[in-house]
C-alpha positions in Angstrom: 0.0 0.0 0.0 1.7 3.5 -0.8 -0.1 6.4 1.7 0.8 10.2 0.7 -0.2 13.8 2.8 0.4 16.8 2.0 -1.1 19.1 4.7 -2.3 19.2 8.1 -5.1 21.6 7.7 -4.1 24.6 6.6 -0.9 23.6 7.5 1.4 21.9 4.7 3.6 18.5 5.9 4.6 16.3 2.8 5.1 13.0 3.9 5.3 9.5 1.7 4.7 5.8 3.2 4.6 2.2 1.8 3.9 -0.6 3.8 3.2 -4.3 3.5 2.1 -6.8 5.8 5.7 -6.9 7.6 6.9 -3.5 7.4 5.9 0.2 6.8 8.1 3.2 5.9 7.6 6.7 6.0 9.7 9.1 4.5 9.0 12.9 6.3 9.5 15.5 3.7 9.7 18.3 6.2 11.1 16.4 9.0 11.4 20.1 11.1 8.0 20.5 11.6 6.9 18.1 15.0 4.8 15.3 14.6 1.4 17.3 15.8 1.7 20.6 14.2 -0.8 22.2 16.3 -2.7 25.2 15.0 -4.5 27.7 16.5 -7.9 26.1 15.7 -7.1 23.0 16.5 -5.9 23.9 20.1 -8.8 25.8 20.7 -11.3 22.8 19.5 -9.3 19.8 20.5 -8.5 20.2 24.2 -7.0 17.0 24.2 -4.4 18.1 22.3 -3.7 21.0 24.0 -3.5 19.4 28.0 -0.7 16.4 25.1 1.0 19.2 24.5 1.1 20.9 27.8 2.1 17.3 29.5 4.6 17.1 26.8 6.6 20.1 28.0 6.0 19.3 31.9 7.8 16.0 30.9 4.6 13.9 31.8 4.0 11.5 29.6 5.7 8.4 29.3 8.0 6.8 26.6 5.2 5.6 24.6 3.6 8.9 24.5 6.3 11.1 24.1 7.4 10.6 20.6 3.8 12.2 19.4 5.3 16.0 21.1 8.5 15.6 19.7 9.7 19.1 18.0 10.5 17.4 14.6 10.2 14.1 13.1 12.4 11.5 12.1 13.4 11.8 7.9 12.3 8.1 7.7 11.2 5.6 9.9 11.2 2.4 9.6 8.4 0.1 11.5 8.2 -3.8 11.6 5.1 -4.9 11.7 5.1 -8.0 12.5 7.2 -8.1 15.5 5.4 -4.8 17.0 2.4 -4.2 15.2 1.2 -1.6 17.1 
């Protein structure tokens, strides 16, 4: 399966993926931007992502959750699926 985005919103974030049923990569086009490129709309409608982001900066979360506030993304990643398919 090949995946593609272009934008978050209003917000543009090219990324490319291709996956199959043991692995899936993702190449990040703009690997500066962070992983949840909040805007202000989004903030102000999803207050989940707002108390993420604010437990992001406290250093609350734990190691699973803390990738998702990271201040900019891998330029690929690499997953394998079939030994953590989560």
């Amino acid at each position: 399966m090949f995946a593609a985005k272009d934008r978050v919103g209003s917000i543009p974030d090219r990324i490319r993926a291709v996956r199959d049923k043991d692995f899936k990569y993702i190449h990040n086009y703009h690997p500066e931007m962070p992983y949840l490129p909040g805007n202000r709309y989004s903030l102000l409608t999803h207050p989940s992502l707002a108390a993420l982001l604010i437990l992001g900066e406290r250093g609350e979360l734990n190691s699973d959750q803390q990738p998702f506030v990271a201040k900019q993304k891998e330029v690929e990643e690499l997953y394998d699926l079939r030994n953590d398919p989560y």
